[in-house]
N, C-alpha and C positions, 0 to 999 in steps of 0.2 A: 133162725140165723139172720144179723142181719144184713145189709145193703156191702158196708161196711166189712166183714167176713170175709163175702164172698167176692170181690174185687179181687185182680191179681192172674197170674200164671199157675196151673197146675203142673208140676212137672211128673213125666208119666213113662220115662227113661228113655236112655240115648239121646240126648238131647231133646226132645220132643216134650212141646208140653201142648196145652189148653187153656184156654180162657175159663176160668174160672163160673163166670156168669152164663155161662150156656151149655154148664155139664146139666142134664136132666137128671141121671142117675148114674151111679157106679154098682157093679153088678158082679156078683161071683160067678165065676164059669163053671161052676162044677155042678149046678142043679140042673137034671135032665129038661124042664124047657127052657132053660138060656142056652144050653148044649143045640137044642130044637133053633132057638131065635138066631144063636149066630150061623148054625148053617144053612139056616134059610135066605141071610142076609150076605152069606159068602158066594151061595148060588144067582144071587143079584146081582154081585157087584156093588155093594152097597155097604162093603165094610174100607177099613181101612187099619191095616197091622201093623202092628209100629212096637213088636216084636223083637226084632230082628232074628227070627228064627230058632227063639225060647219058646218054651211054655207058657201061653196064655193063662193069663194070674187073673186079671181084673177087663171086665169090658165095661165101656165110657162111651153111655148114649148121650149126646148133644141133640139141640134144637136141628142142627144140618147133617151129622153122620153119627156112625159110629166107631169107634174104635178097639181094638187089639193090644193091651198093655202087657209086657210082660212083669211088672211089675204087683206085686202082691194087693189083692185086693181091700185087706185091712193097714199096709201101709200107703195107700192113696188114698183113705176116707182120714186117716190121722196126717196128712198132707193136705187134705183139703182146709180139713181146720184149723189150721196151724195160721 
């Protein structure tokens, strides 16, 4: 990918988005250790849900947090490309 690409706002719903250049990964919540990683990072304090009290679709590690999307995990990697 390059410099180029990845420039830009991810939007990640309800108004919320990302920087583009400091997602690390997008991640599906359904495989038992991201199940593991986010509650171990909800137990921290170290998440951030930006939900609004949907179903967590997609989680969005950054260089600084993490996130809570409720937005489907294969329409934000075809969003990020875009």
């Amino acid at each position: 990918m390059s410099s180029k690409e990845n420039k830009g706002l991810l939007p990640i719903g309800f108004g919320n988005a990302v920087s583009k250049d400091k997602i690390i990964a997008v991640l599906n919540p359904k495989s038992a250790p991201i199940v593991r990683f986010r509650d171990e990072l909800k137990k921290d304090n170290r998440i951030i849900d930006v939900t609004h009290g949907r179903k967590t679709r997609a989680i969005i590690v950054t260089e600084s947090y993490v996130l809570l999307s409720g937005i489907s995990f294969e329409t934000l990697i075809d969003r990020f490309h875009e």
